[in-house]
N, C-alpha and C positions, 0 to 999 in steps of 0.2 A: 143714463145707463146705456143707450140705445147708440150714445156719440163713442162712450167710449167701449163698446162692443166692437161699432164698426173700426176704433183705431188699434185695438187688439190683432181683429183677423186680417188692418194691411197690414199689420206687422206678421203675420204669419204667412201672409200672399209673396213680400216682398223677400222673405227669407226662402221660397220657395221651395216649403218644406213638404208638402202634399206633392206636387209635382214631384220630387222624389221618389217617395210613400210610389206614388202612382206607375212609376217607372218601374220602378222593385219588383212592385206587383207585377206586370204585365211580364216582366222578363224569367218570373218564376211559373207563371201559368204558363206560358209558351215552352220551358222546360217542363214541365209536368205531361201538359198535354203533347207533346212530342213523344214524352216517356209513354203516353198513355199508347199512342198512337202506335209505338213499335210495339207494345207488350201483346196489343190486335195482331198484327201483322204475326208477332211469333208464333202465337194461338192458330191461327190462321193454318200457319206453315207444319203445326204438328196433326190437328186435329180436323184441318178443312175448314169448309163452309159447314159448321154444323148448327146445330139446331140451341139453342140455348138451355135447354133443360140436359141436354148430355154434356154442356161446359159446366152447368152447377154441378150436375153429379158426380164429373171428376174433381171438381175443385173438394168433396166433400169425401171423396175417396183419397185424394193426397191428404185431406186435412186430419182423417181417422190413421191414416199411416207417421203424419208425424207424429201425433197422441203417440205411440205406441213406441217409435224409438228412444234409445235409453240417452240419460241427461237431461230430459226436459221437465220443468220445477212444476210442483204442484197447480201455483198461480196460473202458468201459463197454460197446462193441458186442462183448467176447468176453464178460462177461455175459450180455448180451441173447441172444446165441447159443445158450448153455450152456442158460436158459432156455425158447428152444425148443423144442433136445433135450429137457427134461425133457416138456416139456407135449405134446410127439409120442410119449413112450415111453408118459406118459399114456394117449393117442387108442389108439396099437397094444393097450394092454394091456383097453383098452376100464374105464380107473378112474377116476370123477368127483374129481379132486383140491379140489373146494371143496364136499364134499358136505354138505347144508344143514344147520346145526346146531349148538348149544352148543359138541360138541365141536371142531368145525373150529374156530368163533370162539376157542377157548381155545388152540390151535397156535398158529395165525396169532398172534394177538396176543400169545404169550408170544414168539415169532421176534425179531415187532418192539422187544419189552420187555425182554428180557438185554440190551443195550447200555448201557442208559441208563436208561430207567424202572424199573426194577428196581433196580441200580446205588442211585439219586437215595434211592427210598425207605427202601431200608437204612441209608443215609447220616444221616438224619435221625435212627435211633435210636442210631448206634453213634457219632456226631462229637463227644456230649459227656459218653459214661459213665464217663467218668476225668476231662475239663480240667474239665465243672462240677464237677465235688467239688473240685477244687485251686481253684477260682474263690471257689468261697465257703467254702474250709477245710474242713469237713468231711469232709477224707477224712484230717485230721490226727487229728482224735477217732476214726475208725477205726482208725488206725493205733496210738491209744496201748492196744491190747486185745491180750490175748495173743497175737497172730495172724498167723504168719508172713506175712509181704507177697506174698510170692510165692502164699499160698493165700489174699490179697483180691482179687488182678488176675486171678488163675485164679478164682473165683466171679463176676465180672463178665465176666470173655471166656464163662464157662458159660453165662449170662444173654443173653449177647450172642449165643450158637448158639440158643437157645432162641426168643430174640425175631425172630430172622432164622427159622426154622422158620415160625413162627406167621403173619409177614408173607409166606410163599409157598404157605404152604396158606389163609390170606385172600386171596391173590390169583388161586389157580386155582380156588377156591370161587365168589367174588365174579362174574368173569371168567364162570363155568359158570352161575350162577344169573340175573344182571341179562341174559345175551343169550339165553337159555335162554328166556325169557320171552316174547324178537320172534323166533327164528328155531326153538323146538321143541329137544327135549332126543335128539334121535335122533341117530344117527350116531356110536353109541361102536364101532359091531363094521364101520364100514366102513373097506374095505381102504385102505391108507396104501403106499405104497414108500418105503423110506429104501433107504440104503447107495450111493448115486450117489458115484461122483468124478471129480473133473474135472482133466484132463491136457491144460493147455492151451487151446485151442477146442472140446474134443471130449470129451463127455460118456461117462465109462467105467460100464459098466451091468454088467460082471460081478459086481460084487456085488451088486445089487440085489436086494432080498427085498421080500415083499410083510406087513404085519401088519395087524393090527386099531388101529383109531386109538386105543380105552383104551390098548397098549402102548406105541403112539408117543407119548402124551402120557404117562406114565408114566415114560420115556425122557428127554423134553422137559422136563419138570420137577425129575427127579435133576439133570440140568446145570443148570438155573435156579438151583437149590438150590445147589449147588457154586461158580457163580461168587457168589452173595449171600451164603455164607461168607465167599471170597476178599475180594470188596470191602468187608465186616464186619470182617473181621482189616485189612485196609490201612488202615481208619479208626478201628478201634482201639487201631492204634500210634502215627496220629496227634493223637490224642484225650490218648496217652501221652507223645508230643514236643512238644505246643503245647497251653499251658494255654490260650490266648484259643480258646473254641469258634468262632467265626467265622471265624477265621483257619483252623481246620484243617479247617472244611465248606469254604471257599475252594478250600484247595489241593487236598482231592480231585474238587471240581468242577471243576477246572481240570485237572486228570488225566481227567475221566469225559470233556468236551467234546472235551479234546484227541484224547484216541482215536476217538470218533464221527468226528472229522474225518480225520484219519491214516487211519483205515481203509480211505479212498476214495483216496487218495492215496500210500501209499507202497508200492507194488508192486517199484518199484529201489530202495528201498533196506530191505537185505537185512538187514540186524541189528535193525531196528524190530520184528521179528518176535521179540524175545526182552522187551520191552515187555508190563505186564499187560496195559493195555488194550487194545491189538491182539488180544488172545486169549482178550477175552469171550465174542465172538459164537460159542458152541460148536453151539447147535442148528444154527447153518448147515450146520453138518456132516453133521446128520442129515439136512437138507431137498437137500442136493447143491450146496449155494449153494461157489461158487469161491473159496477162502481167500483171505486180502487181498495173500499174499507167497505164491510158488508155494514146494511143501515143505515149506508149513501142514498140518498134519494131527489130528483129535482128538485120538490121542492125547500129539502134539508139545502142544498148549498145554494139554491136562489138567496136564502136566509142568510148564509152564513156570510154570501158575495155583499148580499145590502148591509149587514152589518159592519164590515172592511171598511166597507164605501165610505158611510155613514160617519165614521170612525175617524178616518182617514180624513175628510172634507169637515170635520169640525175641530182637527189637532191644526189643520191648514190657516182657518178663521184664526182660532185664538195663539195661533204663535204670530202670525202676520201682523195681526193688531196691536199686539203688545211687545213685539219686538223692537229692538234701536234698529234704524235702517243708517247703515256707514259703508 
């Protein structure tokens, strides 16, 4: 198992597929954090050098002003609300929630980055470690070696945990060092609140605990890690149902989209909530952000992601095994 682990990941070293992965990333951070850097600068230029509790307070005075203009859907102004409340338990507790530095940038941006950018970049290593070997045969000279089948798709799903590992400790490495750079490396031991839930309009704070932002992104990254398993194993049973690689990056990009969208949108109806994609977005959990279906809860779609997984990695087993390989 251990040989042919190691000929899986040269074969994933030689196709220099992470190295990609890794470029993508680093050229999206350096857009972000740029983006982050001028939104400073604008702030700056309206409001001064001021004090950070009179930037929350205007952030929470624009936020009750859009509540209030007309066209804005139900869904979104109990958001906006919820948001608020966050950013007034904030003010009361007297805690900078964007306090300056790498480690904020690496929160925030991983928040943003479980949906989808995340998702995307797994995608591209795991959519063709099984259909290219059938594509170009080569997985038939594999197969004619003494070597139970089931113990080559299990070294290539190992391969596939490994390289998904590598791609989110490049990305909170990457993330921490290129913004690290324009906004300073301080702020790992500033206080963070998680544990918010939301009931409705009304932000529930009896759980609230206060940590250190290293725990909260320690936190934030076990779920990063977790669902880029998940969508790792979904695309490589797709990888294992559809030899054409294009066709099986298709359909789960067309699953990742669909969800981004769905998210915003299916609050009524109530069984979408059992959907993988609906039940990416786990950090929102931590940050108190308000599930997309009420009755959402961590550890409801921890459940719902192991079962996908689960699902997915045993349809992979028995179609592998028992398939004609030509």
């Amino acid at each position: 198992m251990i040989n042919l682990v190691r000929n899986e990941m040269l074969k994933i070293v030689r196709k220099k597929r992470i190295l990609v992965v890794a470029a993508i990333i680093a050229a999206l951070v350096a857009m972000f954090t740029y983006s982050q850097y001028r939104d400073i600068e604008r702030r700056l230029e309206r409001f001064g050098d001021v004090d950070w509790r009179t930037t929350l307070q205007q952030q929470i005075i624009d936020t009750q002003n859009r509540i209030t203009s007309s066209g804005i859907s139900d869904e979104w102004k109990s958001e906006l609300q919820l948001r608020i409340q966050q950013q007034q338990y904030y003010l009361d507790n007297n805690i900078n929630p964007m306090e300056p530095g790498a480690p904020t940038f690496m929160r925030v941006f991983a928040e943003y980055s479980i949906n989808l950018l995340i998702p995307l970049m797994i995608m591209v290593v795991a959519a063709d470690i099984v259909s290219s070997e059938r594509s170009a045969g080569t997985v038939k000279l594999l197969l004619t070696r003494p070597v139970k089948r089931w113990k080559v798709l299990m070294s290539k799903y190992i391969t596939l945990i490994l390289s998904v590992s590598v791609i989110v400790v490049l990305f909170g490495l990457l993330s921490g060092l290129i913004s690290g750079i324009v906004f300073g490396f301080q702020g790992w031991s500033a206080p963070v609140i998680t544990g918010f839930s939301a009931e409705g309009n009304e932000l529930n704070t009896s759980a609230a605990q206060m940590i250190h932002q290293w725990q909260y992104l320690l936190m934030e990254f076990s779920l990063v890690w977790f669902v880029a398993i998940v969508v790792g194993t979904l695309t490589f049973m797709l990888s294992v149902l559809i030899r054409n690689t294009p066709a099986g990056m298709g359909v789960m990009l067309a699953a990742l989209i669909s969800g981004a969208i769905l998210t915003n949108m299916v609050s009524s109806w109530e069984s979408a909530k059992y959907l993988f994609m609906i039940n990416l977005n786990l950090t929102g959990y931590l940050a108190g952000q308000a599930p997309p279906i009420d009755g959402m809860s961590l550890g409801f779609s921890l459940v719902i992601l192991t079962l996908w997984g689960l699902a997915a990695l045993a349809v992979s087993f028995m179609v592998f095994i028992r398939q004609d390989i030509y």
